[in-house]
N, C-alpha and C positions, 0 to 999 in steps of 0.2 A: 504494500500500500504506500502509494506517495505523500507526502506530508506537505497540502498546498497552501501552510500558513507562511508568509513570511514571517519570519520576526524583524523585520525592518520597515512591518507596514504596522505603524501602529500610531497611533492619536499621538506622540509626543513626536516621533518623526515628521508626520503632516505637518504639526505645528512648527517645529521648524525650517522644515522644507518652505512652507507660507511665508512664514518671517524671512528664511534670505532672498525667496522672490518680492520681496514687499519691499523691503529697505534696501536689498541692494547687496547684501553682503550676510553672512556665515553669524552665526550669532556665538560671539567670540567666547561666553560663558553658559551653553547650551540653554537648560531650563533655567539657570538662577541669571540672565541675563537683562537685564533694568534699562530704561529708557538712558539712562547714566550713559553706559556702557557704549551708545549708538545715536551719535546725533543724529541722523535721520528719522529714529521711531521718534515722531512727531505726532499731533494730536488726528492729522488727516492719515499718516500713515497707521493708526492706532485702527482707526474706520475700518481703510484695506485691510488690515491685518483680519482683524474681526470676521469680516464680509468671508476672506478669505478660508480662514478655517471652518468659518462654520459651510459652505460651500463644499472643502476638502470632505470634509466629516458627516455630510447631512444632520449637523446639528443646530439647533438655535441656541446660542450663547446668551445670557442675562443681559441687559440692559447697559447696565454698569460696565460692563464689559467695553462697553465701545468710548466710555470715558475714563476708567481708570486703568492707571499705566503703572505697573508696579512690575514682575518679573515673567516671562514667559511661563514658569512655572505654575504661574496663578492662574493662566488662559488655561493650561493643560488641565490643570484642576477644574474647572468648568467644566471643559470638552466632555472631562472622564464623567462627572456629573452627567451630562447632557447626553450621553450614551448610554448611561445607566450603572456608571460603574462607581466603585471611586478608586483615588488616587493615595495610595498610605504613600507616607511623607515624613 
């Protein structure tokens, strides 16, 4: 039997896959990576980011999501939420 999971397809990948299409560049501190970290993630690029994952994911992200900018990780946590999972941390 073939095993047809990746394990490189997974809601934290997407979200970073989104993020270096979004701003432009690798997110140089994976999930604990903070608007700090990356002048570009700006408040429009926060949008795309958003738009984006939830797109990759078929999920819909919280609200707050599309205004608060605090660390990739925090998105990932959502997603996993919004999937139905969670995320121990």
């Amino acid at each position: 039997m073939m095993n047809t999971t990746d394990p490189d397809d997974t809601p934290d990948r997407a979200i970073l896959q989104a993020f270096a299409e979004t701003v432009g560049t690798q997110a140089p501190r994976g999930l604990q990576t903070t608007p700090a970290d990356i002048a570009a993630w700006d408040s429009l690029a926060q949008v795309h980011l958003v738009t984006a994952i939830e797109a990759r994911l078929s999920v819909t992200l919280p609200d707050e999501a599309l205004t608060t900018r605090t660390t990739l990780g925090d998105l990932a946590a959502q997603a996993h939420r919004a999937l139905g999972g969670s995320l121990a941390r």
